[in-house]
N, C-alpha and C positions, 0 to 999 in steps of 0.2 A: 461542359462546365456544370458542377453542381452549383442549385439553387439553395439562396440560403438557410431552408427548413433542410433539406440534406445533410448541409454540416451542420446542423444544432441537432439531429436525428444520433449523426454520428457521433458526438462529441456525448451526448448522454448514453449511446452504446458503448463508449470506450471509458465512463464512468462507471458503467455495470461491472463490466471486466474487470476494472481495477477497485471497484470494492471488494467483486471477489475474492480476487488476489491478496488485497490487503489482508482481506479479515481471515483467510489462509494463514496467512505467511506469521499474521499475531496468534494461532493457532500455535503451527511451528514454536514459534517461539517462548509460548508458555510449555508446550511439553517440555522444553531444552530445559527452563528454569525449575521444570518440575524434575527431569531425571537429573540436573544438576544436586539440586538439592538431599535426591537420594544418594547420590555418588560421595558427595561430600561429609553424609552423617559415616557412609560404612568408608570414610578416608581414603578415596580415592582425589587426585588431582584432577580438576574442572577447568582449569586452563583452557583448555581447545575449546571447551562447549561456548565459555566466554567471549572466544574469537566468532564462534558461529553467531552465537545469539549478539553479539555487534552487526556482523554484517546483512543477518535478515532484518535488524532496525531499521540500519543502515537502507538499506529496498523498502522497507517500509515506508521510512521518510521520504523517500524521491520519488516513490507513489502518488503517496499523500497530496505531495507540493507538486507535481503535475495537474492531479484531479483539483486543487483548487486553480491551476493556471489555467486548465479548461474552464469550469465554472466563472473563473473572473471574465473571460473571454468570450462566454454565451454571455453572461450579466449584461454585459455591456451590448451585446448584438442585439440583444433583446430589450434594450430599454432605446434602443436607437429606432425601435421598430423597425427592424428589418426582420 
């Protein structure tokens, strides 16, 4: 059975991770809004890129609202002093 600095070890390792990933994925997602906006001056239809850049939001926000349900989760283990 892990001890409990193991899970607060882990829980900030899989905060790493998923900052990564976040600040990726907001990465992604400004290039989408940047080659949108060139597509759209030479009138091409952006339709799809709008579906894309929804659904990498979309991951982004279920990131996010993970990494703080972790965080609220060590807050509280840690003010328990455990």
């Amino acid at each position: 059975m892990a001890n409990v600095q193991e899970i607060i070890d882990a829980v900030n390792n899989e905060k790493t991770v998923i900052d990564g990933v976040t600040t990726l994925l907001d990465g992604i997602h400004q290039q989408l809004a940047d080659v949108k906006a060139q597509l759209a001056q030479a009138g091409v239809d952006t339709s799809k890129l709008d579906e894309i850049a929804a659904g990498i939001k979309a991951n982004t926000d279920a990131l996010s609202a993970a990494v703080a349900r972790d965080t609220d989760a060590h807050d509280e283990i840690h003010a328990a002093g455990m």
